[in-house]
C-alpha positions in Angstrom: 53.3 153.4 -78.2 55.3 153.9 -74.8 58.3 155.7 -74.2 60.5 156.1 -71.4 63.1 158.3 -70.3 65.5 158.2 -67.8 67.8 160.0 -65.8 70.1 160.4 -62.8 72.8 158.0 -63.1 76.6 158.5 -62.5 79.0 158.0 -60.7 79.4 157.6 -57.1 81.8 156.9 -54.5 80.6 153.8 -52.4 78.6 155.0 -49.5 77.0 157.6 -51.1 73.5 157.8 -52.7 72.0 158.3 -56.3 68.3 158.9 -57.5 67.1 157.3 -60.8 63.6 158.7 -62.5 61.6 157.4 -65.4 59.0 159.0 -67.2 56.5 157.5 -69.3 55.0 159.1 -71.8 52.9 158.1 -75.1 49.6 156.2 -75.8 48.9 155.1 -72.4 45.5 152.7 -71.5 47.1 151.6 -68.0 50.6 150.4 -66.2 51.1 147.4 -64.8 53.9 147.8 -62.9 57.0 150.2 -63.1 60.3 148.6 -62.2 63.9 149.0 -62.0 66.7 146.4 -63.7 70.2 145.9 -63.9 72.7 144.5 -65.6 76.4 144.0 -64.5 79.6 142.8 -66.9 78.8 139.3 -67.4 76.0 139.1 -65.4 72.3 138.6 -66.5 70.0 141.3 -66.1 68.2 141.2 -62.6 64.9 142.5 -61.0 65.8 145.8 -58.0 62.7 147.1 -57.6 59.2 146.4 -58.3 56.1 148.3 -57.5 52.7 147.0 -59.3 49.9 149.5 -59.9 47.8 147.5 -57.3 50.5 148.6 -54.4 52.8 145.9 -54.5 56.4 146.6 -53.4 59.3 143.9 -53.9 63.2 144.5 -53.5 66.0 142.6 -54.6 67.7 141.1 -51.4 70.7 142.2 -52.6 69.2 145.8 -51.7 66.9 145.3 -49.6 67.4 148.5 -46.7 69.2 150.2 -49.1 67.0 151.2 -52.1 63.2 152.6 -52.4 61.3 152.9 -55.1 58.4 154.8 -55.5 55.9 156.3 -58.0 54.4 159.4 -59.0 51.2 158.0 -60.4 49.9 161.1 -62.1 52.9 161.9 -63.6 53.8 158.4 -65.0 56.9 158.6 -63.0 58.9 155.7 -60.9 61.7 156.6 -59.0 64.3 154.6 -57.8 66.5 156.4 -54.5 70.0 153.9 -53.7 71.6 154.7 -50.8 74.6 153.4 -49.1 75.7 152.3 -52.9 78.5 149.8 -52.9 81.2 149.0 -55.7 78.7 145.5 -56.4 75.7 148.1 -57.2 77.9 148.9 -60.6 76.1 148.1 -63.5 73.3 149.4 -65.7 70.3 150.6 -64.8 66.9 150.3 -66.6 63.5 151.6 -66.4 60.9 148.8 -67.4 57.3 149.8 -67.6 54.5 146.9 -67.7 51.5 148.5 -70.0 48.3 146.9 -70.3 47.1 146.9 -74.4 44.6 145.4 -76.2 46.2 142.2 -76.3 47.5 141.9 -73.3 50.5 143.3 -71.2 53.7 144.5 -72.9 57.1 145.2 -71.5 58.6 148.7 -72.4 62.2 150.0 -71.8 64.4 152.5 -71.0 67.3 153.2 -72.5 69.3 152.3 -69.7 72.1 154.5 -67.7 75.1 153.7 -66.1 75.7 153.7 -62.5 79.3 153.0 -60.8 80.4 153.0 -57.6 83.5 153.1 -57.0 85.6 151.9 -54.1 
């Protein structure tokens, strides 16, 4: 019933800065949350950014300082701006969208981008 799309991934040299947008769109009742994963080469897929509908704000220490997330709320639209990007921050990026439905909450995704950084 939800569908997200992303953009703005690439590549980057390290030091330099990215921005990442997802829009959700589709049979909406309410969002949860909107949040940012990634997933490195042999790695398991990791939390970078959270931001709940009720204001909440959590970063991964890992980039803590570094990213910001933020949310356009009538537009159904999470942003996630990484500065100072180092060769580590490689990996794939997804959009993941907490709906509320009749049942209860469900986890949406985005199709996931890639994002390296090289050295």
């Amino acid at each position: 019933q939800v569908q997200l799309v992303e953009s703005g991934g690439g590549l980057v040299q390290a030091g330099g800065s990215l921005r990442r947008s997802c829009v959700a769109s589709g049979s909406i009742f309410s969002i949860n949350a909107m949040n940012w994963y990634r997933q490195a080469p042999g790695k398991q897929r990791e939390l970078v950014a959270l931001a709940t509908s009720g204001g909440i704000i959590n970063y991964a220490d890992s980039v803590k300082g570094r990213f910001a997330i933020s949310r356009d709320n009538t537009k159904n639209t999470v942003y996630l701006q990484m500065n100072s990007l180092k060769p580590e921050d490689t990996a794939v990026y997804y959009c993941n969208v907490v709906a509320s439905e009749l049942l209860g909450p469900r986890n949406y995704w985005g199709q996931g981008t890639q994002v390296t950084v090289s050295s």
